[in-house]
Biopython code that builds the backbone (N, CA, C, O; Angstrom):
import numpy as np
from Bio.PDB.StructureBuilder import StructureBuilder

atoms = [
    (1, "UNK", "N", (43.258, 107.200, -167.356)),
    (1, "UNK", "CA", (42.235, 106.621, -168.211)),
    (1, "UNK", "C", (42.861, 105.947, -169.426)),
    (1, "UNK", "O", (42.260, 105.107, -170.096)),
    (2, "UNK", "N", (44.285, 106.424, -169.709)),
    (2, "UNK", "CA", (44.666, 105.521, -170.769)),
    (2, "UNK", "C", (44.906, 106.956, -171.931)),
    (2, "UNK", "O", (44.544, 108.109, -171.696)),
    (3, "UNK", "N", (45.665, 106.432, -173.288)),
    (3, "UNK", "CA", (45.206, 106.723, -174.732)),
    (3, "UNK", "C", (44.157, 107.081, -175.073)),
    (3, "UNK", "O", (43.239, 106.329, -174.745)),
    (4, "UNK", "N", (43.793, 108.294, -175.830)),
    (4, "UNK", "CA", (42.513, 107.957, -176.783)),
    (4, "UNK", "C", (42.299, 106.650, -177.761)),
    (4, "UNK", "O", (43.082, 105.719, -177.576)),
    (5, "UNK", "N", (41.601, 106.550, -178.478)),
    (5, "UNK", "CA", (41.323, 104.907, -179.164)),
    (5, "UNK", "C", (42.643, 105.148, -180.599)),
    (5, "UNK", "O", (43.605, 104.475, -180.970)),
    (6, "UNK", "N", (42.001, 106.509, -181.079)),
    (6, "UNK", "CA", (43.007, 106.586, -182.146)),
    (6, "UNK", "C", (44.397, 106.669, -181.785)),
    (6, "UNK", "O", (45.264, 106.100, -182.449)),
    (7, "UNK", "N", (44.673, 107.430, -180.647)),
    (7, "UNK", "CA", (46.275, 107.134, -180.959)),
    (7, "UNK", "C", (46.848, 105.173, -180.282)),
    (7, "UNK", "O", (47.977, 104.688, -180.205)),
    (8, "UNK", "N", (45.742, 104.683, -179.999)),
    (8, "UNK", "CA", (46.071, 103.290, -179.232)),
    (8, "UNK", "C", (46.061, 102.532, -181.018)),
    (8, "UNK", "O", (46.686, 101.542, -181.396)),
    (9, "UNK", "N", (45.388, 103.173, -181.598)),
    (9, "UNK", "CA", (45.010, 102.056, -183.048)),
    (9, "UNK", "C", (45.933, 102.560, -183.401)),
    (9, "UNK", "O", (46.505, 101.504, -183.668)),
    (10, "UNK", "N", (46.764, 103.421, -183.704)),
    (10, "UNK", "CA", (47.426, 103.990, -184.540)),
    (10, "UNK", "C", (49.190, 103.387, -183.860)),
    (10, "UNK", "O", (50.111, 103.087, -184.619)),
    (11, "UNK", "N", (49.265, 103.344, -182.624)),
    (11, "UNK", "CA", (50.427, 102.250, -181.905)),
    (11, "UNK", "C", (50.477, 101.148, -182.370)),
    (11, "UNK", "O", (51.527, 100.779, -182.895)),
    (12, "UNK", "N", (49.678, 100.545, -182.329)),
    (12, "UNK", "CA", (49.326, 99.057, -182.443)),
    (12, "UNK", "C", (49.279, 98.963, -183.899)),
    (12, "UNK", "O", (50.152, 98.204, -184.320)),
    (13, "UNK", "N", (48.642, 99.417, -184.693)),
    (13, "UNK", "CA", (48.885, 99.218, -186.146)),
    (13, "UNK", "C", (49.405, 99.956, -186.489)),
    (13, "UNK", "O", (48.516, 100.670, -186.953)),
    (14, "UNK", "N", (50.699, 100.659, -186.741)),
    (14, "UNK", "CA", (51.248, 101.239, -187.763)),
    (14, "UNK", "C", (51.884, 100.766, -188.632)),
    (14, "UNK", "O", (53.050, 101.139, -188.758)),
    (15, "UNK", "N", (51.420, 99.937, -189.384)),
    (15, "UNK", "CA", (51.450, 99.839, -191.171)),
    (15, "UNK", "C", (49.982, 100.405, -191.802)),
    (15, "UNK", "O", (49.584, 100.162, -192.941)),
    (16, "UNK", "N", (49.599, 100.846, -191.250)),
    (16, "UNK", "CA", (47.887, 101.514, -191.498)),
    (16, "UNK", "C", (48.545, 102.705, -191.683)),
    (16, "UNK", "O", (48.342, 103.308, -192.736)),
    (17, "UNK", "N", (49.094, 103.038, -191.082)),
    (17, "UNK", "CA", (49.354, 104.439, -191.266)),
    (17, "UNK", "C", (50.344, 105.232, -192.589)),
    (17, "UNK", "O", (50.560, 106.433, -192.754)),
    (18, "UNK", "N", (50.890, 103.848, -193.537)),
    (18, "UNK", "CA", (52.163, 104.513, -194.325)),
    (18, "UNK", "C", (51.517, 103.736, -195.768)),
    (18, "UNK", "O", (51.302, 102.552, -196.027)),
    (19, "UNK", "N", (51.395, 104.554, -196.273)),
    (19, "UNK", "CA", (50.667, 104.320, -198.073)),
    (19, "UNK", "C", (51.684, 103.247, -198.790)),
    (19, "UNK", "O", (52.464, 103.532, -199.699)),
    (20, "UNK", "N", (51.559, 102.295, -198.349)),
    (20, "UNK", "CA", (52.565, 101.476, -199.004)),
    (20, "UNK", "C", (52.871, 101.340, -200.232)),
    (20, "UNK", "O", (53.766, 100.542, -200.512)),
    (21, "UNK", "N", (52.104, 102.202, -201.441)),
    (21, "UNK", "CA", (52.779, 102.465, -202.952)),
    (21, "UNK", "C", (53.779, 103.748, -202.726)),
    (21, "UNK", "O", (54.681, 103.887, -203.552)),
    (22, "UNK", "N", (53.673, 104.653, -201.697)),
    (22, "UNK", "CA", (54.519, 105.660, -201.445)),
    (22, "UNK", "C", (55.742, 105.454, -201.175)),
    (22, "UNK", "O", (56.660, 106.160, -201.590)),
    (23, "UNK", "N", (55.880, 104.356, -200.372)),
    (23, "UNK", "CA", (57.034, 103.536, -199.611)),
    (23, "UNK", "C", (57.791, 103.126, -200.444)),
    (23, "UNK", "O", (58.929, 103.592, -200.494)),
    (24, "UNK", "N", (57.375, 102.147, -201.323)),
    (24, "UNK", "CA", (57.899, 101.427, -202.504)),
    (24, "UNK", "C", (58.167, 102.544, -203.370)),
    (24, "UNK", "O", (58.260, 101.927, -204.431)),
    (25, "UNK", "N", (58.303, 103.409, -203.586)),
    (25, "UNK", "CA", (58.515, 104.559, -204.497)),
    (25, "UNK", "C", (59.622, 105.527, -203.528)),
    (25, "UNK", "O", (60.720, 105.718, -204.051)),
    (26, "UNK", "N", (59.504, 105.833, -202.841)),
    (26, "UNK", "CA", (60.613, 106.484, -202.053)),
    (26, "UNK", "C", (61.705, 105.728, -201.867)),
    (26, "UNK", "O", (62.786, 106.266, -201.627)),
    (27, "UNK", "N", (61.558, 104.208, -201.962)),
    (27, "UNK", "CA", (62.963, 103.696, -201.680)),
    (27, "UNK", "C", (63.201, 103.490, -203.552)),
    (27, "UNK", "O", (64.386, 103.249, -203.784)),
    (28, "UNK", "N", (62.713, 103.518, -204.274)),
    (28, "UNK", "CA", (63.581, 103.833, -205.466)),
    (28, "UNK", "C", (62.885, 102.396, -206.289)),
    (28, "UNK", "O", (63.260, 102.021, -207.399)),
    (29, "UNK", "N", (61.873, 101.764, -205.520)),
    (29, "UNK", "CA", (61.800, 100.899, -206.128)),
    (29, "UNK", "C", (60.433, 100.800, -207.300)),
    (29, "UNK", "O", (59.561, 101.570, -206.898)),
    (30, "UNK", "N", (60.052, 100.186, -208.435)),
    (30, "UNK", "CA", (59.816, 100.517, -209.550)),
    (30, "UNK", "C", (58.350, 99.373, -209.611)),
    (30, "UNK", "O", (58.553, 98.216, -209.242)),
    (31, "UNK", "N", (57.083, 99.723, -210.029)),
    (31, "UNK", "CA", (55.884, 98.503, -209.678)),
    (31, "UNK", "C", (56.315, 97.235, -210.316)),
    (31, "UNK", "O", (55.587, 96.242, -210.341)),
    (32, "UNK", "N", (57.744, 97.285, -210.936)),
    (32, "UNK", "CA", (58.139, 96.212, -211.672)),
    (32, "UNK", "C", (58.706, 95.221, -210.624)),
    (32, "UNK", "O", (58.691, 93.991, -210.649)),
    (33, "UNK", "N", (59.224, 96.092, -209.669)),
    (33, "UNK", "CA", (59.815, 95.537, -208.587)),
    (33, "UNK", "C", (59.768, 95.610, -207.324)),
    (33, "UNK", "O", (60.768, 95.532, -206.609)),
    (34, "UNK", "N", (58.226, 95.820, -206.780)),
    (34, "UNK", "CA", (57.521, 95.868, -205.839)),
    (34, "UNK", "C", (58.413, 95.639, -204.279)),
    (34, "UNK", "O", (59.400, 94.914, -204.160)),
    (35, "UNK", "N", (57.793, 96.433, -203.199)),
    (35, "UNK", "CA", (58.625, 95.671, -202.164)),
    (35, "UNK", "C", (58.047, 94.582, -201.654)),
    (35, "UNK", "O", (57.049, 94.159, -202.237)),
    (36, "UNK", "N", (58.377, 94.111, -200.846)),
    (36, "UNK", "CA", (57.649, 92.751, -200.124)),
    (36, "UNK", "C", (56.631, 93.253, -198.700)),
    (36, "UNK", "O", (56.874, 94.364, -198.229)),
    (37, "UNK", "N", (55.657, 92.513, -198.142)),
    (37, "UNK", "CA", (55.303, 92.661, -197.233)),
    (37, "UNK", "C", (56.390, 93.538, -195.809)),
    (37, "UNK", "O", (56.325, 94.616, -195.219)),
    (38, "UNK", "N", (57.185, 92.496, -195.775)),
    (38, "UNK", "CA", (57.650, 92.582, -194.406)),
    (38, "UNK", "C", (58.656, 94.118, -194.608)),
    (38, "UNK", "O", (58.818, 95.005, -193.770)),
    (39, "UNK", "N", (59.130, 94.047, -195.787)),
    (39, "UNK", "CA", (60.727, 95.101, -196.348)),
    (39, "UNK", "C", (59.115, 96.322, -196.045)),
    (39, "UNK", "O", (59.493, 97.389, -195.560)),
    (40, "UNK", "N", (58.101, 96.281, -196.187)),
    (40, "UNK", "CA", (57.330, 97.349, -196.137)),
    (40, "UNK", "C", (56.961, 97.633, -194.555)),
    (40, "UNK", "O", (57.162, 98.787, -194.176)),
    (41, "UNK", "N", (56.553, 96.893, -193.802)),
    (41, "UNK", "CA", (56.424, 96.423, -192.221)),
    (41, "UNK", "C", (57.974, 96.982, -191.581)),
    (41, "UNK", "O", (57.869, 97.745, -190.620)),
    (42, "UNK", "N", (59.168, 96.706, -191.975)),
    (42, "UNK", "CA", (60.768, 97.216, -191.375)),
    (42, "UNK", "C", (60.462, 98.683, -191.608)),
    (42, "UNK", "O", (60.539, 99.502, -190.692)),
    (43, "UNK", "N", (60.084, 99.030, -192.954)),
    (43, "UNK", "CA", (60.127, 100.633, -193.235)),
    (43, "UNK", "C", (59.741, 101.637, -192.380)),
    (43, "UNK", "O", (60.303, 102.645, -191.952)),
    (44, "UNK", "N", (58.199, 100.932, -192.158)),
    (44, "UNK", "CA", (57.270, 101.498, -191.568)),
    (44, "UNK", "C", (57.509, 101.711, -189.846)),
    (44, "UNK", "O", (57.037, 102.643, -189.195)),
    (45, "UNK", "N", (58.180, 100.837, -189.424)),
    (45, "UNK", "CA", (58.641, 100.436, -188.539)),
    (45, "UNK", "C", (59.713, 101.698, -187.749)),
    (45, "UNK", "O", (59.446, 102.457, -186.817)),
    (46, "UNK", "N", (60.709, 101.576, -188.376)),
    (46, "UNK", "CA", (61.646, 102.349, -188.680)),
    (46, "UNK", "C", (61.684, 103.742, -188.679)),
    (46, "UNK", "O", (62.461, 104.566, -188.195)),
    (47, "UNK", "N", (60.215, 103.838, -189.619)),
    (47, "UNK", "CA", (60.380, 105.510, -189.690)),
    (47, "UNK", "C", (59.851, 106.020, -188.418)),
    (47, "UNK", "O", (60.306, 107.066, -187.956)),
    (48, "UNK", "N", (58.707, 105.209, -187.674)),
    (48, "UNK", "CA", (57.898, 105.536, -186.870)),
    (48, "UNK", "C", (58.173, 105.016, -185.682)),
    (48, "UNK", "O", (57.326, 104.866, -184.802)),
    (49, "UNK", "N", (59.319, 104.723, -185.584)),
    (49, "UNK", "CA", (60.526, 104.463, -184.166)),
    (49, "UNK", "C", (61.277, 105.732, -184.236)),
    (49, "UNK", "O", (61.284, 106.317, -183.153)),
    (50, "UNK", "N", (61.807, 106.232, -185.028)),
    (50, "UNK", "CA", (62.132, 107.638, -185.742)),
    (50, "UNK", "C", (61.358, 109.009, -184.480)),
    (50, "UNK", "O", (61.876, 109.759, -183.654)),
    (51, "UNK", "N", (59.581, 108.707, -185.039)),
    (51, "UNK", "CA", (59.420, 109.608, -184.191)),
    (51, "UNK", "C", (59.130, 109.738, -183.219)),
    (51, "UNK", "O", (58.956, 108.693, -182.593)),
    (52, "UNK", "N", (58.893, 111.067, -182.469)),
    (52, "UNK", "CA", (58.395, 111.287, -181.141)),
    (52, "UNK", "C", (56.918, 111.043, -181.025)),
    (52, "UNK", "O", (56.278, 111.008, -182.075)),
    (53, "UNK", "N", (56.168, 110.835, -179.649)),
    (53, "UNK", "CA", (54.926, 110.474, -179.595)),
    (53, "UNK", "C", (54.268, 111.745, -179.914)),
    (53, "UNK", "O", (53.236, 111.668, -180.581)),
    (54, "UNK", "N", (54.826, 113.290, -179.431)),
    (54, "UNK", "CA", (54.552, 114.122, -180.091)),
    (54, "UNK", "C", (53.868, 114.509, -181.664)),
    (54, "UNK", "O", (52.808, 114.850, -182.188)),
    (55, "UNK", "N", (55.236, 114.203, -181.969)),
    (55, "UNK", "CA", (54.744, 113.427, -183.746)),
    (55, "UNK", "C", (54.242, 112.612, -184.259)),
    (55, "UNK", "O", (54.510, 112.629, -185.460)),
    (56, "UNK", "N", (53.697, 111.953, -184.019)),
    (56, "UNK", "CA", (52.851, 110.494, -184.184)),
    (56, "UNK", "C", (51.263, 111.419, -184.071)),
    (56, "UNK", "O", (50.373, 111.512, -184.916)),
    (57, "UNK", "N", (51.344, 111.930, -182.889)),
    (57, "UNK", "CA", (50.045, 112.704, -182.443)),
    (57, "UNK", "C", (49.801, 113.592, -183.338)),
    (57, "UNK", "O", (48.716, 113.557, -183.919)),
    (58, "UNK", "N", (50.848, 114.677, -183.671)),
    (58, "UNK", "CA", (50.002, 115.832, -184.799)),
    (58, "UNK", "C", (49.889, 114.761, -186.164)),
    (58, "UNK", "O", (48.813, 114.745, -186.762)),
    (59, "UNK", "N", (50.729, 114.097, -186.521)),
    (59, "UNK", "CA", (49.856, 112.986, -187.574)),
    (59, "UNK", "C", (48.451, 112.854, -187.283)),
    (59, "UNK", "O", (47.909, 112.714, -188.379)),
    (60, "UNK", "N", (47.705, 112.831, -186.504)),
    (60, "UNK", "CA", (46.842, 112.234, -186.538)),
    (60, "UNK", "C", (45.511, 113.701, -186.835)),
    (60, "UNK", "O", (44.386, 113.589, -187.324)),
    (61, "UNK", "N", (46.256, 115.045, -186.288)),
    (61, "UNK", "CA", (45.747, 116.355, -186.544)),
    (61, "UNK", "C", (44.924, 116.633, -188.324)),
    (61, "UNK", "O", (45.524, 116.492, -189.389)),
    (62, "UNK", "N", (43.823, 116.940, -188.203)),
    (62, "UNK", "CA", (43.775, 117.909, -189.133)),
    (62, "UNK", "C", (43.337, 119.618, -189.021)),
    (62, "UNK", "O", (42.339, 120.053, -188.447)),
    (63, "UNK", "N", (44.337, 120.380, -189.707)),
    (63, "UNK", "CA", (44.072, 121.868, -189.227)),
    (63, "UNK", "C", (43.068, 122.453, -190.563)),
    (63, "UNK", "O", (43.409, 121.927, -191.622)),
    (64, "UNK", "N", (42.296, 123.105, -190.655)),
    (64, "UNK", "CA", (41.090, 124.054, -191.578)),
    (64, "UNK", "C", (43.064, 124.991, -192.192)),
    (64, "UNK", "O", (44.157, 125.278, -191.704)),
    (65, "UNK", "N", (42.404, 125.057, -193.335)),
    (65, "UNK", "CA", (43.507, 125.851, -194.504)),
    (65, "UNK", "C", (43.044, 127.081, -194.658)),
    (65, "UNK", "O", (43.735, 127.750, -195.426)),
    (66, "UNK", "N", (41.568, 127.954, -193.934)),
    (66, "UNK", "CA", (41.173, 128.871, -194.373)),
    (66, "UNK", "C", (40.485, 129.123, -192.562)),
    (66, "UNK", "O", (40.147, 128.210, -191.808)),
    (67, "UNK", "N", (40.433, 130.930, -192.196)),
    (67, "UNK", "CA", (40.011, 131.159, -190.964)),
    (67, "UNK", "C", (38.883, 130.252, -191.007)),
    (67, "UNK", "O", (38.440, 129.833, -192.077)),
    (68, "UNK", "N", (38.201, 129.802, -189.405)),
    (68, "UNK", "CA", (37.519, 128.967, -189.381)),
    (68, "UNK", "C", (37.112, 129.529, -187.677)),
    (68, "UNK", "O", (37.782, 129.111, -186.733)),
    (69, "UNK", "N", (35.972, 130.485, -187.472)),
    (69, "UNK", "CA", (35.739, 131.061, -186.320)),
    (69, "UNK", "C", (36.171, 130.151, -184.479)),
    (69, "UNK", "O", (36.681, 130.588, -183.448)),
    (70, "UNK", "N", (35.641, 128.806, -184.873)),
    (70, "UNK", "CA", (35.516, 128.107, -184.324)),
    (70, "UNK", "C", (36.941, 127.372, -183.392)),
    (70, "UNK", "O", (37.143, 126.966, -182.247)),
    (71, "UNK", "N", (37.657, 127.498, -184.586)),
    (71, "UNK", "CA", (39.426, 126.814, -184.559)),
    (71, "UNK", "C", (39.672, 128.298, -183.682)),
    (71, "UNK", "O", (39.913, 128.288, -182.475)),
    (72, "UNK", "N", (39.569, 129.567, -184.494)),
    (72, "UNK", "CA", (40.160, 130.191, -183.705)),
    (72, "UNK", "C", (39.476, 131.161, -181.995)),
    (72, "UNK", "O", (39.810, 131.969, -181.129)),
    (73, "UNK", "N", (38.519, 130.417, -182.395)),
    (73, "UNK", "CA", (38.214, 130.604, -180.726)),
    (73, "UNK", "C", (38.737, 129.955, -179.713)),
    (73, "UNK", "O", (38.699, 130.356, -178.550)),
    (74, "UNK", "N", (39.529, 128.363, -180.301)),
    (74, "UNK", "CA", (40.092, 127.676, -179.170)),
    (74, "UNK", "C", (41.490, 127.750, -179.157)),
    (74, "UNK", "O", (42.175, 127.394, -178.198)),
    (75, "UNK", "N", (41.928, 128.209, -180.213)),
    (75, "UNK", "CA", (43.579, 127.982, -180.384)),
    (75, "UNK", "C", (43.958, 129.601, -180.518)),
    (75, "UNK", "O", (43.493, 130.478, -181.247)),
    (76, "UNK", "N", (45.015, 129.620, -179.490)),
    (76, "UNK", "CA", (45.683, 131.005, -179.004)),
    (76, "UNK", "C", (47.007, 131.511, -180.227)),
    (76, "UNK", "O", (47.517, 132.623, -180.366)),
    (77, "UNK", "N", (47.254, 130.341, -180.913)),
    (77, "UNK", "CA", (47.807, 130.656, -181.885)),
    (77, "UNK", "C", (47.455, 130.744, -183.286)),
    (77, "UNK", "O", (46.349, 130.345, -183.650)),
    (78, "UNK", "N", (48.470, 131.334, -184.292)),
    (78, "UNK", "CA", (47.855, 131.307, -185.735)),
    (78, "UNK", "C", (48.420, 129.456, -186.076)),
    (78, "UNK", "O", (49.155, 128.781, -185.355)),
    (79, "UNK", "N", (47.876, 129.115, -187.175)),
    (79, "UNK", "CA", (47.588, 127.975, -188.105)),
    (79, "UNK", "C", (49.845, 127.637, -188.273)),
    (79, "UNK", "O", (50.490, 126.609, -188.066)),
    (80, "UNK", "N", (50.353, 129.180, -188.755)),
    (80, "UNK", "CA", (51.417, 129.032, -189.379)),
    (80, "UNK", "C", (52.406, 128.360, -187.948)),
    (80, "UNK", "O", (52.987, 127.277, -188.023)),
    (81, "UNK", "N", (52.432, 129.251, -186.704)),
    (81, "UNK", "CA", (52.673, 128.611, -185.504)),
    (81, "UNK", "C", (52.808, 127.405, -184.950)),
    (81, "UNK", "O", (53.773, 126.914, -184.363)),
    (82, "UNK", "N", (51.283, 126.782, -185.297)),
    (82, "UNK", "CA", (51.313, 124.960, -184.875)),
    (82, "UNK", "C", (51.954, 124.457, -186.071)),
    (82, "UNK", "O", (52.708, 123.492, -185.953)),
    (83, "UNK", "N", (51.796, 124.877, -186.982)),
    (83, "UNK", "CA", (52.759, 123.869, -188.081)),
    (83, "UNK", "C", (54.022, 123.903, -187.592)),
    (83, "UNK", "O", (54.509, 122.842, -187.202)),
    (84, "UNK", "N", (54.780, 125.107, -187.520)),
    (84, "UNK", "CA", (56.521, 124.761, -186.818)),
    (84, "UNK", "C", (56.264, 124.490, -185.426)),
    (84, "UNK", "O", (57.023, 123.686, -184.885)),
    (85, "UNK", "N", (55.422, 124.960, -184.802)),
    (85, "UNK", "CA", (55.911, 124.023, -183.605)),
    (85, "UNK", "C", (55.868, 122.708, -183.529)),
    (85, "UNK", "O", (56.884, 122.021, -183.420)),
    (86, "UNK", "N", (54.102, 122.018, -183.605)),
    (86, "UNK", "CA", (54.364, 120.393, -184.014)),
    (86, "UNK", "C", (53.631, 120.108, -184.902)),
    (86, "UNK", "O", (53.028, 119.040, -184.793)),
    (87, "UNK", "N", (53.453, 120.769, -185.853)),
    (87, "UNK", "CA", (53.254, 119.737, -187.269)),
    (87, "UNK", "C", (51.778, 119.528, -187.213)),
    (87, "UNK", "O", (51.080, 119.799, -186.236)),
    (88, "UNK", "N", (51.323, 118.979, -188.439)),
    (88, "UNK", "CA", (49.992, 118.289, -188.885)),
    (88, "UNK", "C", (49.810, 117.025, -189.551)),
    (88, "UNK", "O", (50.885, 116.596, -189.970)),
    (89, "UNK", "N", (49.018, 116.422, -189.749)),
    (89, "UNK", "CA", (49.037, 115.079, -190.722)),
    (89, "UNK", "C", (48.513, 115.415, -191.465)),
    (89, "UNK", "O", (48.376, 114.591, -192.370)),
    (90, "UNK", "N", (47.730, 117.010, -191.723)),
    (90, "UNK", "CA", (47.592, 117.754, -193.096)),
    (90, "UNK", "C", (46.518, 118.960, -192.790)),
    (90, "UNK", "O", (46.031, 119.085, -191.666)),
    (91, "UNK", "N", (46.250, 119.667, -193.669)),
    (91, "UNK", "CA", (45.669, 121.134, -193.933)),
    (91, "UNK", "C", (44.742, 120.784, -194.799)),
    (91, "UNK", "O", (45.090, 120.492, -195.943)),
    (92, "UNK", "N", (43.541, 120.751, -194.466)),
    (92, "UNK", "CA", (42.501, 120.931, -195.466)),
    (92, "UNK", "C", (42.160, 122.284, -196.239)),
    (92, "UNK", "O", (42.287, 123.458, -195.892)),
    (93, "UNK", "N", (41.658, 121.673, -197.466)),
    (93, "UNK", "CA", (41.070, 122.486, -198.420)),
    (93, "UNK", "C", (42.109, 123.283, -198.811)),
    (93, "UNK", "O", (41.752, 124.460, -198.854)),
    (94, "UNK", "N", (43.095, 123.138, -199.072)),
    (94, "UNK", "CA", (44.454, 123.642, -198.981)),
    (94, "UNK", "C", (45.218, 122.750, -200.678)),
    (94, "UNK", "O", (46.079, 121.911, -200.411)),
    (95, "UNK", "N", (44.973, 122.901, -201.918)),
    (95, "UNK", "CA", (45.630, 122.388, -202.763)),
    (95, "UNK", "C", (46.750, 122.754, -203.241)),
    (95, "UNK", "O", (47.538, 121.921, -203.690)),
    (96, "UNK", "N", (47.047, 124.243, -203.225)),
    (96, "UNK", "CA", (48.290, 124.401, -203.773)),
    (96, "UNK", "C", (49.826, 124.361, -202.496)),
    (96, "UNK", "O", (49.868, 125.254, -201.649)),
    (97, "UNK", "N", (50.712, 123.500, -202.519)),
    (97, "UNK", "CA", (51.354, 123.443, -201.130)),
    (97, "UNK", "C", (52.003, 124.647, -200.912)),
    (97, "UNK", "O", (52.601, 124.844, -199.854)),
]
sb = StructureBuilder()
sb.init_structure("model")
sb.init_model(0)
sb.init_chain("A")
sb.init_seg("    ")
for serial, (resi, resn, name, xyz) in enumerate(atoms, 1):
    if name == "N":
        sb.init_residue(resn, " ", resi, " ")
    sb.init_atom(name, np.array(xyz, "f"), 0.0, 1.0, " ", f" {name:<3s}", serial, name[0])
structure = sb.get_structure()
């Protein structure tokens, strides 16, 4: 049948996916000295050639930060588990890291 839609949008566009003031700040660079379109498009590129489709996929995850009857009626593991095994694209309701 194919991809779900999100991980097909999320192939196809990934510069959607990378906060491009984050980018420009991780490489050291300053709003004085912005990166360019494309130097942001290589980054993005790059990092997300980097990962596995695995990883791309729990990006797209969000896990509950607090028991949640429902989560754990379907998932055989605890919360701390799927994080080391493959990751999240984040933990709700969850502020202090």
């Amino acid at each position: 049948m194919g991809r779900p839609i999100a991980l097909r949008w999320c192939l196809y566009f990934p510069i959607a996916l990378v906060a491009v003031g984050q980018l420009g700040q991780a490489a050291g660079q300053t709003p004085s000295n912005p990166l360019t379109d494309a130097q942001v498009r290589d980054k993005a590129s790059n990092l997300l050639r980097q990962m596995t489709l695995d990883e791309k996929i729990a990006q797209l995850s969000q896990l509950p930060g607090f028991p949640v009857p429902e989560f754990k009626e379907n998932v055989s593991k605890t919360l701390e588990e799927i994080l080391k095994q493959v990751g999240a694209g984040s933990v709700l309701w969850v502020s202090d890291p």
